[in-house]
C-alpha positions in Angstrom: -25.1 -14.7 -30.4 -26.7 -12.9 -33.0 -24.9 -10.2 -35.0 -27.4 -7.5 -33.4 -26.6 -8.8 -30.0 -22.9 -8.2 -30.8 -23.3 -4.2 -32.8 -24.9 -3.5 -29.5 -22.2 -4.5 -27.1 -19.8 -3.5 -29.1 -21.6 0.0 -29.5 -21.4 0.1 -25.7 -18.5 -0.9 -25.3 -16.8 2.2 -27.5 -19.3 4.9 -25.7 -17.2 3.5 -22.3 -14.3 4.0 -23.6 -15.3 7.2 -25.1 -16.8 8.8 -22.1 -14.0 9.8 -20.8 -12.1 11.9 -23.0 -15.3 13.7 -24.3 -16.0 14.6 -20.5 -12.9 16.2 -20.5 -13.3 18.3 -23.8 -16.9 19.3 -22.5 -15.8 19.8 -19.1 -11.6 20.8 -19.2 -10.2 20.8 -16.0 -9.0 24.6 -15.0 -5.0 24.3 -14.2 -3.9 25.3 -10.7 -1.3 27.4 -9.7 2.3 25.4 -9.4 3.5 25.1 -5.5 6.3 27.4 -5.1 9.7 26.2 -4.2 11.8 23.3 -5.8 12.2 19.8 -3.7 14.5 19.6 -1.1 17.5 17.1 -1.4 17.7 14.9 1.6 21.3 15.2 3.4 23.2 12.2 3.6 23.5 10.3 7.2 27.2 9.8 8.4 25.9 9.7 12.0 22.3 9.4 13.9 22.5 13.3 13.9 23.8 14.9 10.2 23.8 18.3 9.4 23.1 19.2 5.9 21.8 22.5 3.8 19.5 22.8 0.7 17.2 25.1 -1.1 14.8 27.1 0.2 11.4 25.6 0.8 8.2 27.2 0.0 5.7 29.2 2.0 3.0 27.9 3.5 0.2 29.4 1.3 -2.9 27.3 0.3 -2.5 25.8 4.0 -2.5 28.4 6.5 -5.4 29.9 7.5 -4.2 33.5 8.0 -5.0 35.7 4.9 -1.3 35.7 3.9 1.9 33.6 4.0 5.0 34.1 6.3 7.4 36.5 5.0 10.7 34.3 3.5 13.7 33.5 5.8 16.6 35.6 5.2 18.9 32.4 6.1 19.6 29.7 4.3 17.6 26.6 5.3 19.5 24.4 8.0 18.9 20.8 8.4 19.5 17.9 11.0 18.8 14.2 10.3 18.0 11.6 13.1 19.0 7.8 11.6 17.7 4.7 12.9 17.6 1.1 11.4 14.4 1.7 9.7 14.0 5.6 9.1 15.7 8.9 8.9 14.1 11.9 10.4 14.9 15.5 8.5 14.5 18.2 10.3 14.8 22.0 9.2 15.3 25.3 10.5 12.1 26.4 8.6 9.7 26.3 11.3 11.7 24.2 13.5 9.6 21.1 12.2 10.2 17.6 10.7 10.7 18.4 6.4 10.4 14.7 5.4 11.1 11.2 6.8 12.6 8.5 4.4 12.5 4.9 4.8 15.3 3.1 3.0 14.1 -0.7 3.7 11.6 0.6 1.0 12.6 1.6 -2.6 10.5 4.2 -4.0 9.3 1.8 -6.9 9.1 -2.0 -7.3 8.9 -4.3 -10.0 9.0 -3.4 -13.8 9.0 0.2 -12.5 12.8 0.3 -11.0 14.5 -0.5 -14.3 15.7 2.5 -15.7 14.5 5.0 -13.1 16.9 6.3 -10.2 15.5 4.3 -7.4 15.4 6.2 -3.6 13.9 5.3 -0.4 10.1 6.4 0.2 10.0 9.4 1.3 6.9 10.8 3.3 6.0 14.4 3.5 8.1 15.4 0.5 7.8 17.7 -1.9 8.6 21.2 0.2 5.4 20.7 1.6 4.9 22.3 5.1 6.9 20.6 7.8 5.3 18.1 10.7 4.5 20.0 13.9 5.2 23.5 12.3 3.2 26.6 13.7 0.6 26.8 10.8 -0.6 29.9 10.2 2.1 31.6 12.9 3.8 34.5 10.5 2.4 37.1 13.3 3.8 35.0 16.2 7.4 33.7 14.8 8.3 36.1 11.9 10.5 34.8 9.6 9.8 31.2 10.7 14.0 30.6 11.2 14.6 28.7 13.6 18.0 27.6 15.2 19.2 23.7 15.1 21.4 21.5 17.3 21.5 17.9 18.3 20.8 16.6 21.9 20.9 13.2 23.1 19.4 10.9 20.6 17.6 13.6 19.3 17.4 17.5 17.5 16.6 20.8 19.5 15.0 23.5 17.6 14.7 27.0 19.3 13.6 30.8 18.1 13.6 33.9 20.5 10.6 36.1 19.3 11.0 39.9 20.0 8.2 40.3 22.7 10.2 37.7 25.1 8.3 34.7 23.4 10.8 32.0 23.1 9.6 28.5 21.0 11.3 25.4 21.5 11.2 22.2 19.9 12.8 18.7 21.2 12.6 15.5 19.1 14.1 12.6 20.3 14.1 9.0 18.7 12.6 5.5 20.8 13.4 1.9 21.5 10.6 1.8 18.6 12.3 2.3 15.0 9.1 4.0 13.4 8.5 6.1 16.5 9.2 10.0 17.0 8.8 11.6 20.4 8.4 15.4 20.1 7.8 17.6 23.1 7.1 21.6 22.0 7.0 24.6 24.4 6.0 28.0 24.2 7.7 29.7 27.3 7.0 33.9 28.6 10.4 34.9 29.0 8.4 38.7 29.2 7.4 40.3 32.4 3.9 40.7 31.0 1.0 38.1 29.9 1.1 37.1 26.2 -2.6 36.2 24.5 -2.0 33.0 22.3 -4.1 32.6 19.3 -5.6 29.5 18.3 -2.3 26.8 17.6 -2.2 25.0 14.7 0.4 22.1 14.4 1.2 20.4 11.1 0.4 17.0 11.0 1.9 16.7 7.7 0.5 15.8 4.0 -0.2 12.3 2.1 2.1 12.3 -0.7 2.4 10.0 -3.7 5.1 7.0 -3.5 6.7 8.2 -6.7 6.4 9.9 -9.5 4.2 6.8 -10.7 1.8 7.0 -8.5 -1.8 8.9 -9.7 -2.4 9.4 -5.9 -6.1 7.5 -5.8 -5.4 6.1 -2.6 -4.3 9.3 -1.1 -6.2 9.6 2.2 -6.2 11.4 5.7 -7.8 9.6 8.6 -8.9 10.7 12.1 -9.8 9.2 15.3 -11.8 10.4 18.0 -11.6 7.9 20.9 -14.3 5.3 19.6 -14.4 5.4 16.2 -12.0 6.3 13.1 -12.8 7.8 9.8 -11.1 7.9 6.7 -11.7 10.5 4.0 -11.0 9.7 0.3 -11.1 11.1 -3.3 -8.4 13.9 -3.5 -7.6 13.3 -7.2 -9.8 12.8 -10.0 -10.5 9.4 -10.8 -13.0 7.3 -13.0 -16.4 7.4 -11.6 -20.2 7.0 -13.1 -19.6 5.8 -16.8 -16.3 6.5 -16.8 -16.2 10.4 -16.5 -14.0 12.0 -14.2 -14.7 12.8 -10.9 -13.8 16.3 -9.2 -11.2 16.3 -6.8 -12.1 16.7 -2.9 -10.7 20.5 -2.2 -11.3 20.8 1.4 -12.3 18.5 4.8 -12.7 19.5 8.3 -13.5 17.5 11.2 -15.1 20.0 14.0 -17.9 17.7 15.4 -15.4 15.7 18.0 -12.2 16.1 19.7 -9.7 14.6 17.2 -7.6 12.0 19.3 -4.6 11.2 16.5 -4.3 12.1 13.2 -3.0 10.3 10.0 -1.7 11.5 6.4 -1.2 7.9 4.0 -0.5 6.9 0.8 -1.7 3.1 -0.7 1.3 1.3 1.3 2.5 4.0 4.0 1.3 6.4 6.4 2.6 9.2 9.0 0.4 9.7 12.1 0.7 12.2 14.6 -0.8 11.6 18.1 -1.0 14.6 20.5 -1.1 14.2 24.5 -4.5 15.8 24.3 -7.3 15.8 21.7 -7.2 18.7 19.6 -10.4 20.4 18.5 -10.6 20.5 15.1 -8.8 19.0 12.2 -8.9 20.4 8.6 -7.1 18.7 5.3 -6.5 20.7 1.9 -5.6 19.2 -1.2 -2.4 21.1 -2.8 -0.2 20.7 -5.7 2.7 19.6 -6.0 5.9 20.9 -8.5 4.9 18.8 -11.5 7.4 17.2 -13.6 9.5 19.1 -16.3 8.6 18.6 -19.6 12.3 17.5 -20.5 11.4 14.5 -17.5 8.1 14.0 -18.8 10.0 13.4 -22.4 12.1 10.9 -20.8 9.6 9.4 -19.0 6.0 10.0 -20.0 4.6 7.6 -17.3 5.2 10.1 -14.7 1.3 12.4 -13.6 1.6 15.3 -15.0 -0.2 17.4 -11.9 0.7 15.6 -9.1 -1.1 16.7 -5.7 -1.1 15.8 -2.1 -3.2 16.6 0.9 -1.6 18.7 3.6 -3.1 18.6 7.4 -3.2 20.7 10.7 -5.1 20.2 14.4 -5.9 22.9 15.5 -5.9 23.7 20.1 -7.7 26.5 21.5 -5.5 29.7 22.2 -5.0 31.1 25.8 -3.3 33.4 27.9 0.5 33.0 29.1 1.5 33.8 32.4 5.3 35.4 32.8 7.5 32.9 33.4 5.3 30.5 32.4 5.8 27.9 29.3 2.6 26.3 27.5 4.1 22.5 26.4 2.5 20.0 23.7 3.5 16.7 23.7 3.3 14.7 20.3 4.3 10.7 19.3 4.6 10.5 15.5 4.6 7.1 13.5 6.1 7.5 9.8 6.6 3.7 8.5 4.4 1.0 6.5 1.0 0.0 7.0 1.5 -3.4 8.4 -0.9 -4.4 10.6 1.2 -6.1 13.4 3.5 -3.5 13.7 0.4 -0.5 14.0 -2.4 -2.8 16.1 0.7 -3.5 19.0 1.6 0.5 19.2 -1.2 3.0 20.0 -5.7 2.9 19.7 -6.7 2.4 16.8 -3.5 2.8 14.3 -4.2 -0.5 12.4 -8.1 2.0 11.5 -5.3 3.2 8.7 -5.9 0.5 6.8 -9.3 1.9 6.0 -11.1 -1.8 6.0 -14.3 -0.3 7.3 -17.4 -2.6 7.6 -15.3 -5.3 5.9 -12.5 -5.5 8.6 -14.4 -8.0 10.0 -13.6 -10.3 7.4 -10.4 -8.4 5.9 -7.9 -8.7 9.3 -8.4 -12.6 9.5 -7.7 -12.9 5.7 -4.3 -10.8 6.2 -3.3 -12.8 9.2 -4.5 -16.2 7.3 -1.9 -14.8 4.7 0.7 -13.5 6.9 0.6 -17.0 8.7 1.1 -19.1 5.5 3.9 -16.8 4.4 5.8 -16.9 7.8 5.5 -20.3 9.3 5.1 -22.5 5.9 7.4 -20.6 3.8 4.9 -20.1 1.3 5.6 -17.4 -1.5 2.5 -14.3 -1.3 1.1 -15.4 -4.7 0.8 -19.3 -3.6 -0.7 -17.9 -0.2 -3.4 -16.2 -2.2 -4.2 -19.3 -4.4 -4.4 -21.4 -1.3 -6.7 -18.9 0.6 -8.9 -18.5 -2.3 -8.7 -22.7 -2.0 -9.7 -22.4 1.2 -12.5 -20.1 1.3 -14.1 -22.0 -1.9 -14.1 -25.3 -0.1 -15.6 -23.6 2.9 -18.4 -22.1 0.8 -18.7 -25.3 -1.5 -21.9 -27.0 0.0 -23.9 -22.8 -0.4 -22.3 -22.6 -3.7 -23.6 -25.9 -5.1 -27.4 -25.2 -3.5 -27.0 -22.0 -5.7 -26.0 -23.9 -9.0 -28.2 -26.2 -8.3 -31.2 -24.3 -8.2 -29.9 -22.1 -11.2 -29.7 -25.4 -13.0 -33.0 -26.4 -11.9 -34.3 -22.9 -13.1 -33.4 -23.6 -16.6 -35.2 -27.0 -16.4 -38.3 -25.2 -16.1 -37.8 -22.6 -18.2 -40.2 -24.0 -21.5 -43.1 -24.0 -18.8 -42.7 -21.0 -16.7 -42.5 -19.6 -20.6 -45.4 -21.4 -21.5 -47.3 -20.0 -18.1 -46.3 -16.3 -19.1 -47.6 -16.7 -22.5 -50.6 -18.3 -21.3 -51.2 -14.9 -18.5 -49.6 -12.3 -20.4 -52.4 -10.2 -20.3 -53.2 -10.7 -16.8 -50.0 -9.8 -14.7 -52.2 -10.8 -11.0 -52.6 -14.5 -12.5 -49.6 -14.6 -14.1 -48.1 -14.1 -10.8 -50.7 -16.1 -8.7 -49.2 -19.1 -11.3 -46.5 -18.9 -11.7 -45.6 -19.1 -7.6 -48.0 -21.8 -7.1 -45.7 -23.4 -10.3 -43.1 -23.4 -8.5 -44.0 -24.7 -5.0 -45.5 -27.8 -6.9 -42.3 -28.3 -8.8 -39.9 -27.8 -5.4 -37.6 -24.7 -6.6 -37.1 -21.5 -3.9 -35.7 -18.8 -5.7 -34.4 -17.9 -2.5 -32.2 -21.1 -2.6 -30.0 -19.6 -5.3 -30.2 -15.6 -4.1 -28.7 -16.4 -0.5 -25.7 -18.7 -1.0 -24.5 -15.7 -3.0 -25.3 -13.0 -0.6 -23.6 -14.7 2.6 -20.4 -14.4 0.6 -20.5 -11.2 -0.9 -18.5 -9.9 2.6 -16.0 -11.9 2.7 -15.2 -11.5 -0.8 -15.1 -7.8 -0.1 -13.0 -8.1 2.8 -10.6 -10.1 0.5 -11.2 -7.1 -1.9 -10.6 -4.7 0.1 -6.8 -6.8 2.1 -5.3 -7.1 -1.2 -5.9 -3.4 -1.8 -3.4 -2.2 0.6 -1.9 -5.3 1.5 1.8 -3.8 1.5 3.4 -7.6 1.7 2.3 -7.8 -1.7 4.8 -5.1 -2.6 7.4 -6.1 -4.9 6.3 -10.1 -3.8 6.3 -11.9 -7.1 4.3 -14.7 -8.9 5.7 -16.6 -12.3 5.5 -13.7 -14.6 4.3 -11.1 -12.4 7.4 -9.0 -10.4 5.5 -7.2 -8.1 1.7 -8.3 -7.2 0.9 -4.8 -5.8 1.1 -3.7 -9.5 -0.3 -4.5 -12.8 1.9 -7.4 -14.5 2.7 -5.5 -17.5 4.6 -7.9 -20.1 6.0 -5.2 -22.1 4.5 -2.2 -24.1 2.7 -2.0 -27.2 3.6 2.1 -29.0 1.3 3.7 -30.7 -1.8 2.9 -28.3 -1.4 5.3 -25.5 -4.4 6.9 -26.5 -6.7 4.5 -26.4 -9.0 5.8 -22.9 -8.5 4.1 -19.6 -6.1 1.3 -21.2 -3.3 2.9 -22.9 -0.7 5.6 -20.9 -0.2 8.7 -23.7 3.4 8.9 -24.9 4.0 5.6 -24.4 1.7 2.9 -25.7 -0.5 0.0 -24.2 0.6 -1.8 -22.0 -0.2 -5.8 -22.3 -1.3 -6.6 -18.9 -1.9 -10.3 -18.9 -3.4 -11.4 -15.8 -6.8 -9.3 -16.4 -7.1 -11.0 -19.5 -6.8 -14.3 -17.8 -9.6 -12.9 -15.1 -11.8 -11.7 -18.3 -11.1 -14.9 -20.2 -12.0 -16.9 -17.0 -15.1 -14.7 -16.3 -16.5 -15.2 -20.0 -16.1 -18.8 -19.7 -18.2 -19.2 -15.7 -20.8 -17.0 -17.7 -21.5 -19.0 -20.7 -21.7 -22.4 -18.2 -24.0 -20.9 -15.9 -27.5 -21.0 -16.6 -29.5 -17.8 -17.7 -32.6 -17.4 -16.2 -35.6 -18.6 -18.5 -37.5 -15.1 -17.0 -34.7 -12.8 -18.6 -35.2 -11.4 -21.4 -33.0 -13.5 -24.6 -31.4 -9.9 -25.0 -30.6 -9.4 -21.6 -29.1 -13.2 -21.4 -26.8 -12.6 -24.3 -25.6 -9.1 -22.6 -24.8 -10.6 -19.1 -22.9 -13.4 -21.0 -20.4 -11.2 -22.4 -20.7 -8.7 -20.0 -17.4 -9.8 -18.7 -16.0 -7.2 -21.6 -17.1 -4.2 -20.3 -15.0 -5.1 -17.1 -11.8 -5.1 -18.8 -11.3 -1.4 -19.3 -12.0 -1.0 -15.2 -10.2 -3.7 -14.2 -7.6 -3.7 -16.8 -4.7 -1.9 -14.5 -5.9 -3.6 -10.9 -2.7 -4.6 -9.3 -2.2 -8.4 -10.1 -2.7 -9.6 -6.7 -6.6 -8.8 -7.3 -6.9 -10.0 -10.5 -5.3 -13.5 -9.7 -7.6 -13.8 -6.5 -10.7 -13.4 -9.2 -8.9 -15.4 -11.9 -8.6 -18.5 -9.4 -12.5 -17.7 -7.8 -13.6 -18.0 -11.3 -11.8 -21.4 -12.5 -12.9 -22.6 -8.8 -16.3 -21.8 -9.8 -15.9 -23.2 -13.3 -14.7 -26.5 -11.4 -17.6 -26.8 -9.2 -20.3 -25.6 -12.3 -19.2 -28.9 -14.0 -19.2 -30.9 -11.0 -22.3 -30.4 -9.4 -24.2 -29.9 -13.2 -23.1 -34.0 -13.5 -24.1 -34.7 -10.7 -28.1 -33.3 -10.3 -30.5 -35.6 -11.1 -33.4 -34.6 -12.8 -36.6 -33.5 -11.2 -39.7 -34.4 -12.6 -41.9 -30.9 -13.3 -45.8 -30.9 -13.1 -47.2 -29.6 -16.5 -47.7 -25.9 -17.2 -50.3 -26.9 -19.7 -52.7 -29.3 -18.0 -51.8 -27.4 -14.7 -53.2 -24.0 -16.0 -56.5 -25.8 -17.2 -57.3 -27.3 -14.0 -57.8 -23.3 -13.3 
C-alpha cells in the first residue's frame, strides 16, 4: 500500500471521527425544559400489599392533550405495593394508577457496570412519569387527581367521588401468572341525571432507560392491530449518515387502525397494556426525564446527561352515562423481560416486541437454537454462540466455497480481462461485447460468486438482529467478557474521553477488546480474499483496509455481536485457505489472439 493510499484513508478516517462534534457546534441542540418533580422512592414490601408515602410526583404536562395540566393534589401522595415472586406492582393515589413496577430477579446494571454503583432492581415506568391506566388529560373530570387507596384480595382498590355524582374506581388484582396484572376500571352515575364523557384516555405507560447508563437507543413503543405489529424507533439522537447526529422522534400517532395492545420497552424489557376492546387511536411523546446532578455527574461521568423516555396513551371514544349506570374497561398488563417463551405462550402477538421484523423468520430459530444448547447441553451463552456460528458456516460451506472459488478464479483472469479493456477502451459497446464473450469461453459466472453471498445475507441479519435484544445474554459471560450484552471494556484509558464516538468525556477511552479482535479478523479475510482485477487499484487498496473505518461504529457493539463476527471472520479465513489449496487451475483462452480473431 502506497503512502498516498494510506494519507487518504487516514484523511477519511479523521473527517469520521470529526463529523460529529462539528455537527454539533454547527447545529447545537436547543436544551429542553427539565420534567418537574423529583423520583419517587419505591416503598419496601413486608407483605404482598405495603403501604408506603413519598414525594409528590409531577403533573402530567407534555403528555396530556388538554391545554393545561391538572391542578396539584393537596395530599400527600399514598402508595400500595402488590409483591409476587417476580415483580412488585406500586400503586399511587395520584390518579389511582400503577407509578412503577420493579423486577428484583433483575439488577439494574450487569457486568463491569455494578462495581461501584448502588445496584437496584429494574424498574419500568420510573422516573415520576405518568402512571399506567391514569385518566390522561382528565383535570376537568377528576380535579385534583387524589384518589383514595386500600388493598382487596390479592389486589389494590383505588376510588375518587367527583362532585357531580361521578364516582371512578380502580381494582387491580395479581394472576397465577407472575408478570401478569389484571386491572378492571369503572366509571359509575351515582347522579340522577346523564353525564357526557369526553374522549378517555388511559396511560399505557412510558419506555424508560435501564439505568442511568443506558443512552436510550433502543427505546421503543410498539402496537398491534389484530394482524400485524409495528414498532416505532429513534427517540434519542443517535449516529446516523457520516456520523452526525440524528434528531430525535418528538411525536407518533397511530389513527389508521383500531389498536389491539399496546407496548412501552426498553433493549431487554417491556410493559404492555392489553385492553378488552381495541382502542382507537394511540399516540407516544418523547419527554425528559430529571437529568443527573452535576455533583452525580462528578462522581460518575458515564451517566447521559438528558435522559428521556417515551410516554403513551390509547385513546376510546367518549359517550353518554346513563344514571345508575357504570361504563367499565377491562385491561391485562405484562411488565417483565423480553423472553420469547415466556411472551409467545401469553397473549397475540407479544413475542412482535422483540421487533425482529422481516428477519424473524430467521431470528426466532437462531434464539431457540441457542436457548436449546444452553438448557439441555449445559452449554455456557458465549460457547452457544461459537457453536451456532459453527453451525451455520458448515451449513453454508459448499455456497461459500463456489463464491471463493470464482473470486479466485476472477483474479486468474485478471492480466487478460485487463489486457481486453485496454485493447477496447475507447469503445465501451465492444469492450463489453468481449469481454462477456471472454468469459463464457473461459467458464466463470459472475453470478457464481454474487449469489452464495446474497442467500446468506438474512440469516446473518436475523443472527444480527437475536443478539440485539437477546436478554439471556445479559450479564452471561465469556473468558474476559462479564456481560455479553455489553461492550467488554478491559479497563479505562484517562485523558481520551474526547476522542468522538470512542472515548466517554470525563472519563477516558475505554479499551474494548473484542472489536479489535473483529477489526483485526476482518483486515486479515480482506487482504486473503481476492480483489477484483475490474476495480480500480485505488479502490482495491481502500476496501482492503476498509475494515478501519468500522471500528469507530462498531467499537461499543455489545460483545455478544462482535464475537459472532470475530468467529464468522476466522471461519471464513479457515475456508479462504482451504478451498484457495485446493482449486486447480483453469486453463484461460488468450485475450490477445482471441481479440484478433475479431
Amino acid at each position: 500500500m502506497d503512502r498516498k493510499a494510506i494519507a487518504i484513508l487516514v484523511i477519511a478516517f479523521g473527517l469520521l471521527l470529526g463529523l460529529q462534534p462539528l455537527a454539533r457546534w454547527l447545529f447545537p441542540v436547543k436544551p429542553r425544559p427539565a420534567a418537574a418533580g423529583t423520583n419517587a422512592a419505591p416503598a419496601t414490601a413486608s407483605s404482598s400489599v405495603t403501604h408506603a408515602s413519598g414525594p409528590v410526583v409531577p403533573s402530567l404536562q407534555g403528555v396530556q392533550s388538554l391545554p393545561s395540566p391538572p391542578a396539584a393534589p393537596a395530599t400527600p401522595e399514598f402508595t400500595l405495593a402488590l409483591t409476587n415472586a417476580s415483580a412488585r406492582w406500586v400503586f399511587t393515589s395520584r390518579g389511582g394508577g400503577l407509578k412503577h413496577v420493579e423486577l428484583p430477579g433483575h439488577a439494574a446494571f450487569t457486568g463491569r457496570h455494578a462495581k461501584g454503583r448502588s445496584n437496584g432492581p429494574i424498574l419500568l415506568n420510573h422516573d415520576s412519569l405518568p402512571p399506567v391506566l391514569a385518566w390522561s388529560g382528565a383535570s376537568a373530570v377528576e380535579g385534583d387527581a387524589s384518589y383514595s387507596l386500600r388493598p382487596i384480595d390479592r389486589g389494590v382498590r383505588a376510588e375518587k367521588t367527583v362532585g357531580n355524582g361521578l364516582v371512578l374506581v380502580r381494582e387491580y388484582r395479581l394472576t397465577t401468572n407472575d408478570h401478569l396484572l389484571h386491572a378492571v376500571v369503572r366509571i359509575e352515575n351515582r347522579s340522577g341525571s346523564v353525564l357526557a364523557l369526553p374522549d378517555i384516555e388511559w396511560s399505557t405507560g412510558a419506555a424508560t432507560p435501564m439505568n442511568s447508563l443506558d443512552k436510550g437507543e433502543m427505546l421503543a413503543v410498539d402496537t398491534y392491530h389484530g394482524s400485524k405489529a409495528s414498532q416505532t424507533l429513534g427517540w434519542v439522537a443517535t449516529p446516523g449518515f457520516f456520523c452526525m447526529m440524528s434528531k430525535p422522534r418528538e411525536e407518533h400517532r397511530q389513527t389508521e387502525e383500531p389498536v389491539v395492545w399496546a407496548a412501552v420497552q426498553n433493549q431487554f424489557f417491556t410493559l404492555i397494556t392489553l385492553p378488552d376492546r381495541p382502542a382507537k387511536e394511540f399516540v407516544a411523546r418523547r419527554v425528559p426525564l430529571p437529568p443527573p446532578s452535576p455533583e452525580s455527574m462528578a462522581a460518575d461521568p458515564e451517566q447521559v446527561r438528558d435522559p428521556a423516555g417515551v410516554a403513551t396513551h390509547v385513546r376510546f371514544g367518549g359517550s353518554n352515562l346513563e344514571p345508575g349506570k357504570t361504563l367499565e374497561h377491562r385491561f391485562t398488563l405484562y411488565a417483565g423481560p423480553k423472553e420469547y417463551f415466556v411472551l409467545s405462550r401469553l397473549r397475540p402477538a407479544f413475542d412482535e416486541t422483540l421487533g425482529y421484523g422481516f428477519f424473524g423468520f430467521f431470528a426466532k430459530p437462531l434464539l431457540l437454537g441457542m436457548n436449546f444448547l444452553h438448557s439441555a447441553l449445559n452449554v455456557p451463552y458465549g460457547w452457544c454462540i461459537v457453536l451456532i456460528t459453527l453451525l451455520i458456516k458448515g451449513a453454508f460451506w459448499p455456497l461459500t466455497a463456489v463464491s471463493t472459488r470464482s473470486m479466485k478464479r476472477m483474479a486468474e483472469l485478471g492480466p487478460q480481462l485487463q489486457a481486453i479493456r485496454e485493447k477496447y477502451k475507447d469503445d465501451p459497446r465492444k469492450l463489453n461485447e468481449k469481454t462477456m464473450q471472454f468469459m463464457r469461453q473461459s467458464g466463470y459466472n459472475p453470478v457464481a460468486g454474487c449469489l452464495p453471498i446474497l442467500v446468506q445475507i438474512p440469516v446473518f441479519f436475523g443472527f444480527f438482529t437475536m443478539l440485539r435484544s437477546a436478554i439471556e445474554l445479559r450479564g452471561a459471560s465469556f473468558f474476559w467478557c462479564p456481560d455479553l450484552s455489553a461492550a467488554d471494556t478491559l479497563f479505562v484509558i484517562p485523558g481520551l474521553g474526547f476522542i468522538p464516538l470512542l472515548g466517554v468525556p470525563g472519563l477516558g477511552l475505554p479499551l474494548n477488546l473484542m472489536p479489535l479482535l473483529y477489526v483485526g479478523t476482518a483486515l486479515w479475510q480482506t487482504h486473503l480474499t481476492p480483489s477484483s482485477p475490474q476495480m480500480d487499484p485505488a479502490q482495491q487498496r481502500i476496501m482492503r483496509w476498509m475494515p478501519l473505518m468500522f471500528l469507530a461504529l462498531f467499537y461499543n457493539y455489545s460483545a455478544g455481536l462482535t464475537l459472532y463476527w470475530t468467529v464468522q471472520n476466522l471461519l471464513s479465513i479457515l475456508q479462504t485457505k482451504l478451498t484457495k489449496s485446493n482449486v486447480p487451475a483453469t486453463p484461460a483462452p488468450d485475450a490477445h489472439r482471441h481479440g484478433r480473431r475479431h
